[in-house]
C-alpha positions as a printed NumPy array, in Angstrom:
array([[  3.761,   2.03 ,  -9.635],
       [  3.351,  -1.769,  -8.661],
       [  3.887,  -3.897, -11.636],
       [  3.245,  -8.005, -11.06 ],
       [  4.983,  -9.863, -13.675],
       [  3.379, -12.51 , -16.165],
       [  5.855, -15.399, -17.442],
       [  5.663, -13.498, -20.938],
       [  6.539, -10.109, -19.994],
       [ 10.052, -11.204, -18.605],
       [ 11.988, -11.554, -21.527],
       [ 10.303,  -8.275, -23.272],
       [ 11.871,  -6.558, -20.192],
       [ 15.329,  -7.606, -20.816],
       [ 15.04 ,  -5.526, -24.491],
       [ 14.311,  -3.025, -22.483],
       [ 16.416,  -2.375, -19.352],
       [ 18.03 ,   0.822, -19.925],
       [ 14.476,   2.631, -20.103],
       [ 13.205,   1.168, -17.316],
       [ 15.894,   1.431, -14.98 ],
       [ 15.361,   5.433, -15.302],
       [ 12.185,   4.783, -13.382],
       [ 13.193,   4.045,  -9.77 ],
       [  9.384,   4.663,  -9.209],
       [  8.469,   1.509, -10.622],
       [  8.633,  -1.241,  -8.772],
       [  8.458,  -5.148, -10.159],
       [  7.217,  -8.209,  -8.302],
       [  6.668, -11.96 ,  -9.234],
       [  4.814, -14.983,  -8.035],
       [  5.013, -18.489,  -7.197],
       [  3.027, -19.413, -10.437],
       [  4.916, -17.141, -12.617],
       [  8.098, -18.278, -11.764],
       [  6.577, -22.147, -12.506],
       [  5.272, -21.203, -15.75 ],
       [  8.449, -19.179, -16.585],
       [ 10.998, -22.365, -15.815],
       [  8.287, -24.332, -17.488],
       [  8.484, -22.532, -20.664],
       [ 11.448, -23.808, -23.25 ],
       [ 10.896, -20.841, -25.708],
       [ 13.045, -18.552, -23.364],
       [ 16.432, -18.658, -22.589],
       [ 16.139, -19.019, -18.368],
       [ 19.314, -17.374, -17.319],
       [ 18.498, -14.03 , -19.474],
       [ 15.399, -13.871, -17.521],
       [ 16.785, -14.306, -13.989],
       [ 19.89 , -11.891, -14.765],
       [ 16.722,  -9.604, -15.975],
       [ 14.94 ,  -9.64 , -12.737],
       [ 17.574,  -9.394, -10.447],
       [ 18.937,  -6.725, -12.249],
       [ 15.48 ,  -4.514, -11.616],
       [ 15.519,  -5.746,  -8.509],
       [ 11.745,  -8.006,  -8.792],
       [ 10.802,  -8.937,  -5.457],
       [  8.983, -12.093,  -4.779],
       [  5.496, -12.771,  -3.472],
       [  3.412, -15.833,  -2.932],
       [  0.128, -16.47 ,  -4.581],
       [ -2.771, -15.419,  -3.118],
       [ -5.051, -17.952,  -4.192],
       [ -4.551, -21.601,  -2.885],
       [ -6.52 , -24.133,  -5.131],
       [ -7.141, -27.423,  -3.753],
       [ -6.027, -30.012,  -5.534],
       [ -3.913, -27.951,  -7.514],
       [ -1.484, -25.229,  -5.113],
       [  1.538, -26.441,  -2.971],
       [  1.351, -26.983,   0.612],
       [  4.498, -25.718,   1.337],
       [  3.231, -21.978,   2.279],
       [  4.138, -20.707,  -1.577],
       [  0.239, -19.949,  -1.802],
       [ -1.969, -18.407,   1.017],
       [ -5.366, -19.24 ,   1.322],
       [ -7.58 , -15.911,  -0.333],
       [-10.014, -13.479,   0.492],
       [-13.511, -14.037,  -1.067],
       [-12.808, -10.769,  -2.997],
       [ -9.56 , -12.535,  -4.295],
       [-11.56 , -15.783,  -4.518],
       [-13.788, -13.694,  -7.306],
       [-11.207, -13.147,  -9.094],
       [ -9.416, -16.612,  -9.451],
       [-13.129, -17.305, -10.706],
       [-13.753, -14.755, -12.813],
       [-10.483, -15.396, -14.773],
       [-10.157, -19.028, -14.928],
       [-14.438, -19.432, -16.254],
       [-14.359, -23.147, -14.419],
       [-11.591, -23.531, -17.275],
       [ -8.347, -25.92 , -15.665],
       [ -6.047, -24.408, -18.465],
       [ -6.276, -20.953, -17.087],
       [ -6.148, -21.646, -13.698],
       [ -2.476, -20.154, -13.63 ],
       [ -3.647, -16.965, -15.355],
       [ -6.534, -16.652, -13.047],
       [ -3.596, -17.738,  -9.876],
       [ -1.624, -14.726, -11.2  ],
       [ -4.438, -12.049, -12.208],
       [ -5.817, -12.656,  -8.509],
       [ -2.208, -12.607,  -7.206],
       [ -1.916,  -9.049,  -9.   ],
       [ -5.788,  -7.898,  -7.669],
       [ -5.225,  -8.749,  -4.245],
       [ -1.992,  -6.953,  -3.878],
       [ -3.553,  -4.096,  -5.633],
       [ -0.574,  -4.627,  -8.777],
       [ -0.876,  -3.911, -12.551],
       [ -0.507,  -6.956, -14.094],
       [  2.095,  -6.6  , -17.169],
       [  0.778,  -9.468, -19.746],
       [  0.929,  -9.961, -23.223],
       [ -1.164, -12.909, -23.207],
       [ -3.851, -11.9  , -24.78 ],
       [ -6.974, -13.398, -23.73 ],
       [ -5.59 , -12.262, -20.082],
       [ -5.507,  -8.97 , -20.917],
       [ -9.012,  -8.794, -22.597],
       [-10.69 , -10.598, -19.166],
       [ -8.766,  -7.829, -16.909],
       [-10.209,  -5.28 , -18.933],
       [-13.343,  -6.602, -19.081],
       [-13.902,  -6.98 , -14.982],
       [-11.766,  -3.066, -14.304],
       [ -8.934,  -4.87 , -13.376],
       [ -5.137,  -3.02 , -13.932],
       [ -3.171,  -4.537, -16.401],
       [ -1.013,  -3.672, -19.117],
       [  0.879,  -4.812, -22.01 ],
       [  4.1  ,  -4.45 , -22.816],
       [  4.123,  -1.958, -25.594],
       [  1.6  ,   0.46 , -22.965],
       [  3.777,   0.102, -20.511],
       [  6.551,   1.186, -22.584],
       [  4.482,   4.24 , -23.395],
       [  3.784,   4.974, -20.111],
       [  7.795,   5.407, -19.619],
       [  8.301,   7.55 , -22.705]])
């Protein structure tokens, strides 16, 4: 399994380390826009979360959505299929405050990924348009 990493999911994963390195199956990936929001974020302690990922091993991929305006032109970001394109749209709902959300649910869509997210409202418009996703506490299930 291919599991793309939102900023909130990170520091759940370091609680849980031991279970999931018994799962060489699963494999963990993170983008451009997750890693922003994650450095961006104050509530979380930032060298936990890197010792987390390299630890499992996350392997880094850019974004597959490039937003004018709005995405670096420095190749982090790669410009998107329409299919992808649907998805940025479908996610973000012409909203600018979920344009990283929709960056990182298209990111997960167009790699074919599950998106592990325990934003809410993320979760809710995944599952609304068949998208994979899970949140923590499922994906913890899954391992048991």
């Amino acid at each position: 399994m291919n599991i793309l990493l939102d900023n909130n999911s990170i520091c759940k994963l370091a609680n849980s380390i031991d279970i999931i390195t018994k799962h060489p199956e699963i494999h963990f990936f993170i983008c451009y826009e997750a890693v922003k929001e994650t450095s961006n974020n104050k509530s979380y302690d930032p060298t936990h979360n890197i010792t987390t990922l390299l630890k499992l091993g996350v392997k880094y991929v850019r974004n597959s959505v490039f937003i004018l305006g709005y995405s670096r032109l420095n190749g982090e970001s790669t410009f998107c299929s329409e299919a992808t394109s649907t998805v940025y749209k479908k996610i973000a709902n012409n909203n600018p405050r979920y344009r990283s959300d929709a960056i990182i649910a298209a990111t997960a869509v167009a790699h074919k990924y599950t998106l592990l997210t325990d934003d809410s409202r993320l979760y809710k418009k995944m599952k609304e348009f068949g998208y994979s996703v899970m949140k923590f506490n499922e994906f913890i299930n899954y391992l048991s």
